[in-house]
MDTraj code that builds the backbone (N, CA, C; nanometers):
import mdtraj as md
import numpy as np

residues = "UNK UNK UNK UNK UNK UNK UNK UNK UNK UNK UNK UNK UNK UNK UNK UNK UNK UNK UNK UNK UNK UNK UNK UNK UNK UNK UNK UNK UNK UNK UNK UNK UNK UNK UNK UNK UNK UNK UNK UNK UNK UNK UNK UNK UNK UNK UNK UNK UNK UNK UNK UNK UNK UNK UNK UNK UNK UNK UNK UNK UNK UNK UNK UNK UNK UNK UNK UNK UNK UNK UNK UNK UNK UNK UNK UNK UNK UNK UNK UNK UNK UNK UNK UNK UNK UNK UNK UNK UNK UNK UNK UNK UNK UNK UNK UNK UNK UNK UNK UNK UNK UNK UNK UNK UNK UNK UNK UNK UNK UNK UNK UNK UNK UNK UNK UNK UNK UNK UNK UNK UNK UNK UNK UNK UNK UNK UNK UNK UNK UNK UNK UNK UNK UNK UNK UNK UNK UNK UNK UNK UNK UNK UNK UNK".split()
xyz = np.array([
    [-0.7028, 0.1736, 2.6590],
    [-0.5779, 0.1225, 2.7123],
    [-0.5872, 0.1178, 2.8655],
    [-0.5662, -0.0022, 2.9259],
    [-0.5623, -0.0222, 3.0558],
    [-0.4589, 0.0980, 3.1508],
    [-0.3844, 0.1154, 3.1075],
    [-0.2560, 0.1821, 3.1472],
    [-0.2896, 0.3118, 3.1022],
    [-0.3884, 0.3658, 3.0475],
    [-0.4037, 0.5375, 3.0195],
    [-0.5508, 0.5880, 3.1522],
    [-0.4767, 0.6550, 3.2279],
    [-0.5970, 0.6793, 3.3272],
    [-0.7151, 0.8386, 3.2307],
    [-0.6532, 0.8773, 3.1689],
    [-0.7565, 0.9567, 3.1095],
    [-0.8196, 0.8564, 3.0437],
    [-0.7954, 0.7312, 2.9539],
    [-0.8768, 0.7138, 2.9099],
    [-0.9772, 0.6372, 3.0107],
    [-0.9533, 0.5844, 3.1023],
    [-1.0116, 0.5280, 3.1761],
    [-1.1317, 0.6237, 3.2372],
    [-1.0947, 0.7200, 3.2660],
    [-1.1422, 0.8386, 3.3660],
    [-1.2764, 0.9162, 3.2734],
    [-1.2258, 0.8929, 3.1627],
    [-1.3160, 0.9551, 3.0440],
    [-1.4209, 0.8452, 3.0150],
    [-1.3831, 0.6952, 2.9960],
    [-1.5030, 0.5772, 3.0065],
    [-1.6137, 0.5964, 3.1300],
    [-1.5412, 0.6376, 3.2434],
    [-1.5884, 0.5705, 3.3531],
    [-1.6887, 0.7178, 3.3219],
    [-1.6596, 0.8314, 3.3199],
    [-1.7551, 0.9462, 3.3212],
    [-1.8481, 0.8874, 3.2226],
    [-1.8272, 0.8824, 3.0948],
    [-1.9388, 0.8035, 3.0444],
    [-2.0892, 0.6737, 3.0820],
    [-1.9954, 0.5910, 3.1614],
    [-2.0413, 0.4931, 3.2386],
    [-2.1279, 0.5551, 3.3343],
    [-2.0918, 0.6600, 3.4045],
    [-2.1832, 0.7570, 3.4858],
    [-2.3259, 0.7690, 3.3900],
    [-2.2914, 0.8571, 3.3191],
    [-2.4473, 0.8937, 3.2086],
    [-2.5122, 0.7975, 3.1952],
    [-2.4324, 0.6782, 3.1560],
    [-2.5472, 0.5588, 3.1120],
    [-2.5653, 0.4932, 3.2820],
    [-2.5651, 0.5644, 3.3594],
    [-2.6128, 0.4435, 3.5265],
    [-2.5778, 0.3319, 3.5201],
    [-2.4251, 0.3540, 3.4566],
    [-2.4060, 0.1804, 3.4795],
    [-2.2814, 0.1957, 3.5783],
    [-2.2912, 0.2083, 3.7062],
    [-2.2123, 0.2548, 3.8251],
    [-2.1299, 0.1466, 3.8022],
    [-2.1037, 0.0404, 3.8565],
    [-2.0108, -0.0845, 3.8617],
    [-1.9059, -0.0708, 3.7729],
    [-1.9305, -0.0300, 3.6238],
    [-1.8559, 0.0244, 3.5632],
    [-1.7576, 0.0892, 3.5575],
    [-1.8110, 0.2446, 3.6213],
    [-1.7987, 0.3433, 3.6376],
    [-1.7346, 0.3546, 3.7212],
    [-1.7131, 0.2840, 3.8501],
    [-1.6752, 0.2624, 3.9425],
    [-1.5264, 0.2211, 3.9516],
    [-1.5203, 0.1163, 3.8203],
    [-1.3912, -0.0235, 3.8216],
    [-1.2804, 0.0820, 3.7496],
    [-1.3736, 0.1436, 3.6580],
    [-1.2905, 0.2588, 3.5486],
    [-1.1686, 0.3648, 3.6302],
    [-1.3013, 0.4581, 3.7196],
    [-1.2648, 0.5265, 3.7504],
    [-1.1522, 0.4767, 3.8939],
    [-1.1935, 0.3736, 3.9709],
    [-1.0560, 0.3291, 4.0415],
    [-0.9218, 0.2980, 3.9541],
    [-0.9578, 0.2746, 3.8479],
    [-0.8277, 0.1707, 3.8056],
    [-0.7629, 0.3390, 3.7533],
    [-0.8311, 0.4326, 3.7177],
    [-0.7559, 0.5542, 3.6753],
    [-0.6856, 0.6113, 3.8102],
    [-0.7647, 0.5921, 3.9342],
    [-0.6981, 0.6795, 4.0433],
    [-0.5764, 0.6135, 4.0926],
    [-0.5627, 0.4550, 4.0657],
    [-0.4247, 0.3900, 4.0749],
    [-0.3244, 0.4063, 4.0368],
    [-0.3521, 0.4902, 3.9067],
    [-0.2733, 0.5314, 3.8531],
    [-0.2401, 0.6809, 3.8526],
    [-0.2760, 0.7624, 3.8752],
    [-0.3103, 0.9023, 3.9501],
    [-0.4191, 0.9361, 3.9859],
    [-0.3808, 0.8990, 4.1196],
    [-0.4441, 0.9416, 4.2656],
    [-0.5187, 1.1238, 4.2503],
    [-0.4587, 1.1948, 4.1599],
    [-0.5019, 1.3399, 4.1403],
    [-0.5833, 1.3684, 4.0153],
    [-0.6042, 1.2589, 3.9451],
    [-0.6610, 1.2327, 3.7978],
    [-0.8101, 1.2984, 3.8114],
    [-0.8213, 1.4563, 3.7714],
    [-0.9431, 1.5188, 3.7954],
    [-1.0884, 1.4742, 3.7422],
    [-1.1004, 1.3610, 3.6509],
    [-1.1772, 1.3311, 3.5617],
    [-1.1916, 1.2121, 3.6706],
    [-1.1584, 1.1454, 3.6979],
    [-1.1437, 1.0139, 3.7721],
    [-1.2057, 1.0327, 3.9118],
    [-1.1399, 1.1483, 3.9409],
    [-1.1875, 1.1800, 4.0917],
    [-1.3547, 1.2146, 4.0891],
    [-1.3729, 1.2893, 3.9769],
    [-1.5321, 1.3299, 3.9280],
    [-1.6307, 1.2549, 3.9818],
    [-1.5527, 1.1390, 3.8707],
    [-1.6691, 1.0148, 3.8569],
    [-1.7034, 0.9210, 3.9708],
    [-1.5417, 0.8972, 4.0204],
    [-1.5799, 0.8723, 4.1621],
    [-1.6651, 0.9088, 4.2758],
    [-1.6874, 1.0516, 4.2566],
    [-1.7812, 1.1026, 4.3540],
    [-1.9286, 1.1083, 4.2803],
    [-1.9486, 1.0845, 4.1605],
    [-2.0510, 1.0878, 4.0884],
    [-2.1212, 0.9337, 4.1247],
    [-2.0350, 0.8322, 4.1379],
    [-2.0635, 0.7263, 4.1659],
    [-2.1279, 0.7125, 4.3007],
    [-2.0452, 0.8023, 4.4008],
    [-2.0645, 0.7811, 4.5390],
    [-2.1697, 0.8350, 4.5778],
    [-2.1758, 0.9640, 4.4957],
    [-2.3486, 1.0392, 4.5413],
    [-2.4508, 0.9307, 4.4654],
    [-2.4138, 0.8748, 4.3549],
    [-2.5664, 0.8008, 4.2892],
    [-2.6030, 0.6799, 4.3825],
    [-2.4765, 0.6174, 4.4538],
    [-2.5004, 0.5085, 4.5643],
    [-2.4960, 0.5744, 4.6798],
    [-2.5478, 0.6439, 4.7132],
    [-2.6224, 0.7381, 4.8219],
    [-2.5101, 0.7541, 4.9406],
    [-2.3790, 0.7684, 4.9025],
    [-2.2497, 0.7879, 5.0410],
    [-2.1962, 0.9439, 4.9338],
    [-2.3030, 0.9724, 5.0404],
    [-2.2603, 1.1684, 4.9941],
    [-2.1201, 1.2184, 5.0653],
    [-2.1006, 1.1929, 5.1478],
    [-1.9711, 1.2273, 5.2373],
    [-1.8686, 1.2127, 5.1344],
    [-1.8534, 1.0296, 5.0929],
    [-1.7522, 0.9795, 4.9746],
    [-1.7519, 1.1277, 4.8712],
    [-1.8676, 1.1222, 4.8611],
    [-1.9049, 1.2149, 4.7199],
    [-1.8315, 1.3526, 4.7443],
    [-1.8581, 1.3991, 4.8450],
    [-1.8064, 1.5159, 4.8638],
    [-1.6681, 1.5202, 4.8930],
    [-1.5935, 1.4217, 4.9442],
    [-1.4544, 1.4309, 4.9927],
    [-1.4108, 1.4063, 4.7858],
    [-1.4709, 1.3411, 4.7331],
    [-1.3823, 1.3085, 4.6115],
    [-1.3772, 1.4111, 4.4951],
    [-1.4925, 1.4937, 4.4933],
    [-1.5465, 1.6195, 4.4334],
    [-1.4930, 1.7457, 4.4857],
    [-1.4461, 1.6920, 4.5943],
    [-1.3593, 1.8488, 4.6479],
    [-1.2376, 1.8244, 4.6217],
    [-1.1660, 1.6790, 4.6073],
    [-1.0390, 1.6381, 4.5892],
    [-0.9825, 1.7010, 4.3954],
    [-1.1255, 1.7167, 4.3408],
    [-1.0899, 1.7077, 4.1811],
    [-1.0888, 1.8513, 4.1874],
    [-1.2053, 1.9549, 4.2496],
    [-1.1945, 2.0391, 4.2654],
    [-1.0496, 2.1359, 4.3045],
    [-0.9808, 2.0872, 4.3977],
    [-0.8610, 2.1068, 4.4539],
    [-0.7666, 2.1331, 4.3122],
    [-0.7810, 1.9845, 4.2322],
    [-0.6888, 2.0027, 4.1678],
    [-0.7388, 2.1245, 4.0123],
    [-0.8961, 2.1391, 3.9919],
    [-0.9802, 2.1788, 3.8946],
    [-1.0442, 2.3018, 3.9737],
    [-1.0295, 2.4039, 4.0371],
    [-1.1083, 2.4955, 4.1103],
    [-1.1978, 2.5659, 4.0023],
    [-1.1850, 2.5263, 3.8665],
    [-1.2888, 2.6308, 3.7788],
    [-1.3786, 2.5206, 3.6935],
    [-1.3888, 2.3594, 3.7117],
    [-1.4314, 2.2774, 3.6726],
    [-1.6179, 2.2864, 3.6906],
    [-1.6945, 2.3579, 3.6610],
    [-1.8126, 2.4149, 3.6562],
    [-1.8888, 2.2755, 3.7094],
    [-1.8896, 2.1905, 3.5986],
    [-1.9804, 2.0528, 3.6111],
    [-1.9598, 1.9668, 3.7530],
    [-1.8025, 1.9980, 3.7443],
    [-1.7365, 1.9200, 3.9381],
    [-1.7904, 1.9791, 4.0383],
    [-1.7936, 2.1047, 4.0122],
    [-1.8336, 2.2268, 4.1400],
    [-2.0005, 2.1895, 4.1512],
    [-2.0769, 2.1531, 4.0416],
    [-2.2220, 2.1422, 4.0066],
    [-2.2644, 2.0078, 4.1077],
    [-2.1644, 1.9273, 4.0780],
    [-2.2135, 1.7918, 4.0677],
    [-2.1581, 1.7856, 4.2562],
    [-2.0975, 1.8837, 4.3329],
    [-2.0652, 1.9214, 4.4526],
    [-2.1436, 1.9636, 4.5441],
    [-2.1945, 2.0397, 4.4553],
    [-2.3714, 2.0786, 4.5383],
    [-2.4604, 1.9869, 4.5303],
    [-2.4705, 1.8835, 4.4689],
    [-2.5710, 1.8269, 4.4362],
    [-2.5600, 1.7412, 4.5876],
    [-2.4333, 1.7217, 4.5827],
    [-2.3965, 1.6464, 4.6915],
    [-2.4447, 1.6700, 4.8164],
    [-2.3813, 1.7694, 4.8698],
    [-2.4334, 1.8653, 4.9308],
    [-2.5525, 1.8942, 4.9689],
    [-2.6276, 1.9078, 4.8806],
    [-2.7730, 1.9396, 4.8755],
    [-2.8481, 1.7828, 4.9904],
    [-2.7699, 1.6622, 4.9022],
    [-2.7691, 1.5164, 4.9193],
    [-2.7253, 1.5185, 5.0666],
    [-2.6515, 1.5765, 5.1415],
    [-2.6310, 1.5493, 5.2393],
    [-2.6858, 1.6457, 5.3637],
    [-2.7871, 1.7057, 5.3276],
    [-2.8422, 1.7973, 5.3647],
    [-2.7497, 1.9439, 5.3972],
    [-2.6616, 1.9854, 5.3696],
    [-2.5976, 2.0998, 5.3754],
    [-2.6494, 2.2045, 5.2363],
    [-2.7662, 2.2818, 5.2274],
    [-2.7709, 2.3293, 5.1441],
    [-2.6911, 2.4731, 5.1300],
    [-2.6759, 2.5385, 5.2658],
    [-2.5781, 2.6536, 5.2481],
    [-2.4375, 2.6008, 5.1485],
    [-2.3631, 2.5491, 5.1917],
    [-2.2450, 2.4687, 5.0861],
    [-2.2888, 2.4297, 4.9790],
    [-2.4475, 2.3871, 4.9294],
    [-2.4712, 2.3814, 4.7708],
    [-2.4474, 2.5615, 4.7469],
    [-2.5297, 2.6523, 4.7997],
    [-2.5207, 2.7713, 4.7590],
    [-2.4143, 2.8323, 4.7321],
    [-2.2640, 2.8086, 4.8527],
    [-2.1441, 2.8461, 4.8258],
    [-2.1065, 2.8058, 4.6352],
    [-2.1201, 2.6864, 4.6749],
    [-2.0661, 2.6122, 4.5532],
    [-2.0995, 2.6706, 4.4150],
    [-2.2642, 2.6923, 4.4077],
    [-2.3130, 2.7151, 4.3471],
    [-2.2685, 2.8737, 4.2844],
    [-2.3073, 2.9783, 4.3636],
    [-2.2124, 3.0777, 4.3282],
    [-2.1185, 3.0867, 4.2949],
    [-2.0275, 3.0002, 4.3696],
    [-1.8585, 3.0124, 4.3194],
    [-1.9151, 2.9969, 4.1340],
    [-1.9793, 2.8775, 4.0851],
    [-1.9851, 2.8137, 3.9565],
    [-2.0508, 2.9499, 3.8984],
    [-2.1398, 3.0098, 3.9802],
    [-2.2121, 3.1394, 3.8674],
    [-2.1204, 3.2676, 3.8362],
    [-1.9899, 3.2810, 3.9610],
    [-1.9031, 3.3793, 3.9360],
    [-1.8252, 3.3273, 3.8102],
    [-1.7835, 3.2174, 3.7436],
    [-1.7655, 3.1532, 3.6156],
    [-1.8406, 3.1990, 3.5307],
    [-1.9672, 3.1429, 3.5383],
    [-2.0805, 3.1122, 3.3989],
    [-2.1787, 3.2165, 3.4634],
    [-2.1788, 3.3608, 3.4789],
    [-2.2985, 3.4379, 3.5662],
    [-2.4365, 3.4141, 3.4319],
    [-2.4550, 3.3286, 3.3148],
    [-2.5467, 3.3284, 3.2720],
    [-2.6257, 3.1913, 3.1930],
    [-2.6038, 3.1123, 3.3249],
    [-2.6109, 2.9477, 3.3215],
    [-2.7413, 2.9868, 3.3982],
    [-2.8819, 2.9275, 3.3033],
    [-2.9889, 2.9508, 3.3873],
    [-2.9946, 2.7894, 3.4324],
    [-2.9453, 2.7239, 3.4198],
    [-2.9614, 2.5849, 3.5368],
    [-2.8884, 2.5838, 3.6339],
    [-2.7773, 2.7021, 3.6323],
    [-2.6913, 2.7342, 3.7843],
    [-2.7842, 2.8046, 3.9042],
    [-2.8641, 2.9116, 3.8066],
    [-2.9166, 2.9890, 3.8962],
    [-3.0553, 2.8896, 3.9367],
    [-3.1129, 2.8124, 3.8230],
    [-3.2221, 2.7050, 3.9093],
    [-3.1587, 2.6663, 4.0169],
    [-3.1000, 2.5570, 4.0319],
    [-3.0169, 2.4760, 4.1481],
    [-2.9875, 2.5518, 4.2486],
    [-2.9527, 2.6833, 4.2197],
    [-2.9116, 2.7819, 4.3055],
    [-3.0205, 2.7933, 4.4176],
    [-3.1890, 2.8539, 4.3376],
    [-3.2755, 2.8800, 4.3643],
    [-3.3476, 2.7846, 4.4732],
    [-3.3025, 2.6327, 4.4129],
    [-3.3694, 2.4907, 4.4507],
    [-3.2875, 2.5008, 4.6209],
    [-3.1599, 2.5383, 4.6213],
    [-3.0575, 2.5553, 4.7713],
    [-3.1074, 2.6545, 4.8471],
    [-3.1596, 2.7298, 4.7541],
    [-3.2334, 2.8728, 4.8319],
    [-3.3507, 2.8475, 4.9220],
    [-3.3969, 2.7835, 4.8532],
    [-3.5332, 2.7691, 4.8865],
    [-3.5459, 2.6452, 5.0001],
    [-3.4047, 2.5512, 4.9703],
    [-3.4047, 2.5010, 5.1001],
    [-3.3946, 2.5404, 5.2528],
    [-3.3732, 2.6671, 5.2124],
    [-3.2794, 2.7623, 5.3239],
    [-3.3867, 2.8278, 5.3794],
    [-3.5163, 2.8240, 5.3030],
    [-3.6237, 2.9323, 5.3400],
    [-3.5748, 3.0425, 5.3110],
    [-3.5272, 3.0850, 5.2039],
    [-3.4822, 3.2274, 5.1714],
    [-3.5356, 3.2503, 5.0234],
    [-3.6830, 3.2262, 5.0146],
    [-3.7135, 3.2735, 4.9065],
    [-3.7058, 3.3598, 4.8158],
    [-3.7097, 3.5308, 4.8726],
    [-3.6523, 3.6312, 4.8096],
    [-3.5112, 3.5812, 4.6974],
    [-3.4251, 3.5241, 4.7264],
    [-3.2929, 3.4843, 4.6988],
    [-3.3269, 3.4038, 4.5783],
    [-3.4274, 3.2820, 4.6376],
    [-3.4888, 3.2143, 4.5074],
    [-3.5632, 3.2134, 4.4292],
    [-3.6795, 3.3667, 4.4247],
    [-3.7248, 3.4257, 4.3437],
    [-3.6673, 3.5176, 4.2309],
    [-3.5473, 3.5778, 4.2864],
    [-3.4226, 3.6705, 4.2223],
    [-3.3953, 3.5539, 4.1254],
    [-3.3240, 3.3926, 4.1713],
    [-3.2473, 3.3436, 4.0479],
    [-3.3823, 3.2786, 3.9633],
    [-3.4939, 3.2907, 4.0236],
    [-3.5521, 3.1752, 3.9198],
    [-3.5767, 3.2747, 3.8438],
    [-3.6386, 3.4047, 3.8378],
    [-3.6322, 3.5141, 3.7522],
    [-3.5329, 3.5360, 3.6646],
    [-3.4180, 3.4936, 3.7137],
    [-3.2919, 3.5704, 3.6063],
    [-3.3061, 3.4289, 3.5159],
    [-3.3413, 3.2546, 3.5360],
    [-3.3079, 3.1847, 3.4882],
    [-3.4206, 3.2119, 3.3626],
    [-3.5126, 3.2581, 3.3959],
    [-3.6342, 3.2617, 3.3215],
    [-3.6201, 3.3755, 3.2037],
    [-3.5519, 3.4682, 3.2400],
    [-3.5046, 3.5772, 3.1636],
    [-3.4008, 3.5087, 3.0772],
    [-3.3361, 3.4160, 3.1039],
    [-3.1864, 3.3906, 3.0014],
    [-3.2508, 3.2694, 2.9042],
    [-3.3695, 3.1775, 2.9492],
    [-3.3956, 3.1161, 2.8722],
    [-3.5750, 3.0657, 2.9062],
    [-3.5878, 3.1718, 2.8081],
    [-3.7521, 3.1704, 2.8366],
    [-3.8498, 3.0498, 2.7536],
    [-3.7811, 2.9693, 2.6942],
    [-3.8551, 2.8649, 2.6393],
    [-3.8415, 2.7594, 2.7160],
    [-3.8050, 2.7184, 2.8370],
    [-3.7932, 2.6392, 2.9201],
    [-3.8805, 2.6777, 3.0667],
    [-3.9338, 2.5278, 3.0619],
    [-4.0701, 2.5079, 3.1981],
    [-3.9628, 2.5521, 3.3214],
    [-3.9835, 2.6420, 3.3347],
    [-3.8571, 2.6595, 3.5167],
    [-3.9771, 2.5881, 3.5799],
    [-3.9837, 2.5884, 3.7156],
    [-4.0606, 2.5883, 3.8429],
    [-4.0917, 2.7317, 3.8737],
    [-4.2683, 2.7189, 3.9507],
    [-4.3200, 2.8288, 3.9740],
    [-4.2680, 2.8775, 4.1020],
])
top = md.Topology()
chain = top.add_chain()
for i, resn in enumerate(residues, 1):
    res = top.add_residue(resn, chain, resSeq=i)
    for name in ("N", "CA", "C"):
        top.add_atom(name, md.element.get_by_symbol(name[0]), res)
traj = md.Trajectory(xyz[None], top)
């Protein structure tokens, strides 16, 4: 339904997965027209904006969903990524923690974590999470 911004907001996140941005894009505007605070909408929007390389967009729209979603794990995820994208990796790490004080046993939080760490030159930090990620799920190739 044109006129339902969840459903819109929920296509357009979809449209994300499959990289079909333009999509994703038309979806998720036509949901924020209709609420401007639409946390799913705002997502994708910034999901869009980091995959077309305007990390700033990305981050102002991912903090906007955040605002309204402060425990939204995947928003907060997809925040760092940004982040990371815009070279601020301390703010992936914030982020990142905030998401592990949630999920303290998400071993792809503590990778990403590790990946911000290590941007930082603070290996110790990123030896600690790649260890714990490796401990929570040991059938998976981490990085050495």
């Amino acid at each position: 339904d044109p006129r339902d911004e969840e459903s819109l907001a929920h296509r357009a996140l979809a449209y994300v997965r499959l990289k079909r941005l333009a999509e994703a894009r038309r979806d998720s505007e036509a949901a924020l027209a209709i609420d401007p605070q639409d946390t799913e909408a705002l997502w994708a929007h910034g999901e869009v904006a980091l995959q077309e390389g305007r990390t700033l967009e990305a981050v102002n729209d991912l903090s906007a969903a955040l605002d309204v979603s402060p425990l939204k794990i995947d928003i907060r995820r997809a925040r760092a990524r940004a982040w990371m994208a815009a070279g601020r990796p301390e703010k992936a790490v914030a982020d990142l923690t905030e998401a592990l004080n949630v999920e303290p046993h998400d071993a792809e939080l503590l990778s990403e974590r590790a990946r911000a760490y290590l941007a930082l030159n603070r290996t110790a930090e990123a030896n600690r999470d790649l260890t714990r990620a490796k401990l929570l799920e040991p059938e998976v190739a981490w990085p050495a």
